[in-house]
C-alpha positions in Angstrom: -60.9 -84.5 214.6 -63.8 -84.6 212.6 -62.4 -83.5 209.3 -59.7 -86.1 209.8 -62.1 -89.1 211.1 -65.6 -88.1 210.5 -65.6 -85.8 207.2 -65.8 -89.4 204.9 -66.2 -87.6 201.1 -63.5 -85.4 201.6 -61.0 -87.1 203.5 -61.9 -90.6 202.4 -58.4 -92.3 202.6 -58.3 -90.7 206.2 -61.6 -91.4 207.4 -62.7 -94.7 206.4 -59.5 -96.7 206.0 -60.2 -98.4 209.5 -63.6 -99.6 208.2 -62.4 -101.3 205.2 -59.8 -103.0 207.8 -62.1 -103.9 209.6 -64.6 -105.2 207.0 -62.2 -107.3 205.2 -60.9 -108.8 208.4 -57.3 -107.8 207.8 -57.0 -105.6 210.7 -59.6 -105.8 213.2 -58.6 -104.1 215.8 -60.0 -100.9 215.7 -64.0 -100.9 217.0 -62.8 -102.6 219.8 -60.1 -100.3 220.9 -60.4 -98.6 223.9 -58.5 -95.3 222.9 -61.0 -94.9 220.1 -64.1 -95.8 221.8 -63.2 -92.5 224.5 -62.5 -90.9 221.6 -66.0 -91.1 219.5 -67.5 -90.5 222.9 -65.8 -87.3 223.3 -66.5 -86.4 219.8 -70.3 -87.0 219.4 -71.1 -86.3 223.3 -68.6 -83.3 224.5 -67.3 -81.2 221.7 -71.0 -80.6 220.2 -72.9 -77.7 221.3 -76.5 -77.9 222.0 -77.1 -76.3 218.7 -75.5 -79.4 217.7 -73.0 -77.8 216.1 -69.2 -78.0 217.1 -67.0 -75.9 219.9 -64.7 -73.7 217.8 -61.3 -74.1 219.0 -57.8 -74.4 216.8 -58.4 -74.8 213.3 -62.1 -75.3 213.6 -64.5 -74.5 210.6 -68.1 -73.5 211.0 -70.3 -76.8 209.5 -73.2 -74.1 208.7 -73.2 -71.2 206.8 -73.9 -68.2 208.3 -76.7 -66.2 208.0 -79.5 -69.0 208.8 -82.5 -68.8 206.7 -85.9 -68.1 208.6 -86.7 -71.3 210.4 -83.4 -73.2 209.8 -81.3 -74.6 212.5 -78.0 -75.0 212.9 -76.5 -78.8 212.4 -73.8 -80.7 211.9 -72.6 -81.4 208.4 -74.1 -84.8 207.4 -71.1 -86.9 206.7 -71.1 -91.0 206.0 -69.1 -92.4 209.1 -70.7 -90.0 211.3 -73.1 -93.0 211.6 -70.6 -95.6 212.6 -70.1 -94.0 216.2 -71.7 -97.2 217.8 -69.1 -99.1 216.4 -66.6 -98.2 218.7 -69.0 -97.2 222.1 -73.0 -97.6 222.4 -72.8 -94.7 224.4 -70.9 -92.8 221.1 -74.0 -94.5 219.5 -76.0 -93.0 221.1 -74.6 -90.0 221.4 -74.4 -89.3 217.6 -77.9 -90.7 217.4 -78.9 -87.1 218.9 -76.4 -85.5 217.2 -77.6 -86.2 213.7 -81.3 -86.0 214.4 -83.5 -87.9 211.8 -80.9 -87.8 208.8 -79.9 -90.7 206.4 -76.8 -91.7 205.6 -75.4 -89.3 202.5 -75.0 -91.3 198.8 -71.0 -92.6 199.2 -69.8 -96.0 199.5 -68.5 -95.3 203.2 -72.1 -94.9 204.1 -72.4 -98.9 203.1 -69.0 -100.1 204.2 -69.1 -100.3 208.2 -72.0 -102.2 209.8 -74.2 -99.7 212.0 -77.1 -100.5 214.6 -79.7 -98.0 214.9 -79.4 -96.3 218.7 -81.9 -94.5 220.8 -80.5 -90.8 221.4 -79.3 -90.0 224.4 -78.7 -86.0 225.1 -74.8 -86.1 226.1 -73.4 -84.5 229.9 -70.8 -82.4 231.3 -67.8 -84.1 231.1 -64.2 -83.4 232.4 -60.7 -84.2 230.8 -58.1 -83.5 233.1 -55.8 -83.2 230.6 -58.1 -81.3 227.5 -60.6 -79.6 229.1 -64.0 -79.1 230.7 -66.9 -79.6 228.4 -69.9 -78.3 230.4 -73.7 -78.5 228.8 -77.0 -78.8 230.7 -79.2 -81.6 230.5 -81.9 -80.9 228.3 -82.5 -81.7 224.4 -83.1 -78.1 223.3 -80.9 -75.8 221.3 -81.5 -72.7 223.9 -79.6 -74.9 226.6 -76.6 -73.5 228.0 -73.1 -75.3 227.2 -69.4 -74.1 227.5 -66.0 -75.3 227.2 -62.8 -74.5 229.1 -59.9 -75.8 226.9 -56.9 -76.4 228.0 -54.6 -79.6 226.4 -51.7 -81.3 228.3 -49.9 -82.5 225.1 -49.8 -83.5 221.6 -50.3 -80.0 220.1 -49.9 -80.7 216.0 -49.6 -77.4 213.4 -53.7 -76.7 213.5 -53.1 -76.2 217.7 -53.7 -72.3 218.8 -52.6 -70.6 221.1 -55.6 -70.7 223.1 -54.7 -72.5 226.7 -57.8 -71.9 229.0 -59.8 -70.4 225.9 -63.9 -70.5 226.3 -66.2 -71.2 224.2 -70.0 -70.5 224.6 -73.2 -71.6 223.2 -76.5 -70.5 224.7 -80.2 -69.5 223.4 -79.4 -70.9 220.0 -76.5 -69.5 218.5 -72.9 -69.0 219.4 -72.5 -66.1 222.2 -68.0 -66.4 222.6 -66.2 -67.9 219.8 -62.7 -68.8 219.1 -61.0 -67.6 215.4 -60.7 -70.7 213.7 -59.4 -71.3 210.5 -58.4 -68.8 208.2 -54.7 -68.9 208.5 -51.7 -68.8 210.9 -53.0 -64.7 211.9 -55.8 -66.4 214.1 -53.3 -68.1 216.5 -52.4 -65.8 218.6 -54.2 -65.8 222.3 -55.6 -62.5 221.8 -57.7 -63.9 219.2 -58.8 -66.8 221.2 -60.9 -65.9 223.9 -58.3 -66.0 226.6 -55.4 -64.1 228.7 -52.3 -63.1 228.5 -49.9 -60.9 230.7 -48.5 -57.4 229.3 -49.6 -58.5 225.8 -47.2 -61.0 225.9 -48.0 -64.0 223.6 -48.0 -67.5 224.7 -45.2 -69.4 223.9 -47.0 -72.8 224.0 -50.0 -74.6 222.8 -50.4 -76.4 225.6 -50.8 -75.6 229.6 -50.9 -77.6 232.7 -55.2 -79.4 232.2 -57.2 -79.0 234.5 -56.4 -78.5 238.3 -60.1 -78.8 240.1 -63.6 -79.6 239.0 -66.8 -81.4 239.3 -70.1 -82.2 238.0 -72.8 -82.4 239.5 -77.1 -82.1 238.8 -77.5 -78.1 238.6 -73.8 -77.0 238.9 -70.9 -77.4 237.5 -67.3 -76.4 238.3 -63.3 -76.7 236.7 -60.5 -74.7 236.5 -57.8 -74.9 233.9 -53.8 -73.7 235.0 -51.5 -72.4 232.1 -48.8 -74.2 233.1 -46.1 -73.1 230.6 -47.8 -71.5 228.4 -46.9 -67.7 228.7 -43.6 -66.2 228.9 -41.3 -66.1 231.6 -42.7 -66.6 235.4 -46.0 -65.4 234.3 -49.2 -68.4 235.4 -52.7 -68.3 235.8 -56.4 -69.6 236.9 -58.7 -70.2 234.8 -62.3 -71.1 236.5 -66.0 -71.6 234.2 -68.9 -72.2 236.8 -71.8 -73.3 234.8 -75.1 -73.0 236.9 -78.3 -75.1 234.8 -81.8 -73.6 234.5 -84.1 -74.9 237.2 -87.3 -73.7 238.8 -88.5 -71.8 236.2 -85.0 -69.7 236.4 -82.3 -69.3 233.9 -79.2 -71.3 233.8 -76.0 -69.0 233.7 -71.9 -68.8 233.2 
């Protein structure tokens, strides 16, 4: 998602054509659309960690090399449209506002094309997708917050899917502390590799499961559960729950 809509130098032709649509007036119906606006909010306010870095789940590449240097954080990679999230949703605005910190546009003509108002950021919240996923995070603008995702997509699994129903990912005190393979070729599919089950060793024979089943949000606490569906072989099904309690009271938050 964000190599295919976000990346801008890389991917230009993928990534901005919308915006030169839009900007010429021949095809304005994109910032407006409703699919798209859920989708930049998803994108800047669910699927980035509190290290504001990204969840790792099917073809996923890490934005930040790896060791950090002494005193260097972990972000995400700078890209042109990343600052057009308002665009579509205020709240995706917003959202990206805090994502991005204090950067400036990169040097590319994308970064000139779409119009952008400058938001106030706005840390993101746990958020549930019955039919992707629960993306949990507490509250706080701090990169030593807790935040986890339970994944588990209903449909529409293209060729950079895994096979990774109900697969977490964690990211706690910092850094990454459960991460799924990414990309590095088709031998990082399998579910053994992805931070979930199988039965008897059995790989999954889908990419997708049944979403979520149960869940809620709530201040301090929060709940989902993920069912496989048809994912695994055979009569073989299972549960999936990620409890995420937030740190309150001078105690620490926890999975």
């Amino acid at each position: 998602a964000w190599g295919r809509l976000l990346s801008g130098s890389t991917r230009p032709q993928k990534t901005g054509y919308a915006d030169v649509l839009e900007f010429t007036g021949i095809d304005t119906r994109y910032y407006d659309h409703p699919r798209l606006k859920k989708f930049y909010r998803w994108l800047f306010g669910s699927v980035v960690t509190p290290t504001k870095n990204l969840h790792a789940f099917g073809d996923f590449l890490p934005f930040t090399r790896y060791p950090l240097e002494e005193g260097e954080k972990e972000r995400l990679r700078n890209a042109a449209l990343a600052y057009r999230g308002g665009r579509f949703d205020p709240r995706a605005g917003r959202y990206a506002a805090w994502a991005l910190d204090d950067r400036s546009p990169p040097g590319h003509i994308l970064s000139y094309v779409p119009k952008r108002n400058r938001y106030d950021p706005e840390v993101p919240s746990s958020t549930l997708y019955a039919d992707g996923g629960a993306f949990f995070r507490e509250p706080i603008d701090s990169p030593d917050a807790l935040g986890a995702m339970l994944y588990n997509i209903t449909k529409r699994a293209g060729s950079h899917a895994h096979q990774e129903t109900n697969a977490l990912s964690l990211s706690a005190y910092g850094g990454r502390l459960l991460v799924n393979s990414g990309w590095l070729g088709t031998a990082l599919k399998p579910a053994r590799r992805n931070n979930t089950l199988t039965v008897n060793g059995l790989e999954h024979k889908r990419r997708t499961g049944a979403g979520l089943v149960e869940g809620f949000t709530s201040d301090g606490l929060d709940f989902a559960t993920g069912h496989s569906g048809e994912a695994l072989p055979g009569k073989a099904r299972f549960e999936r729950s990620l409890f995420l309690v937030h740190s309150q009271d001078g105690a620490n938050g926890y999975f």
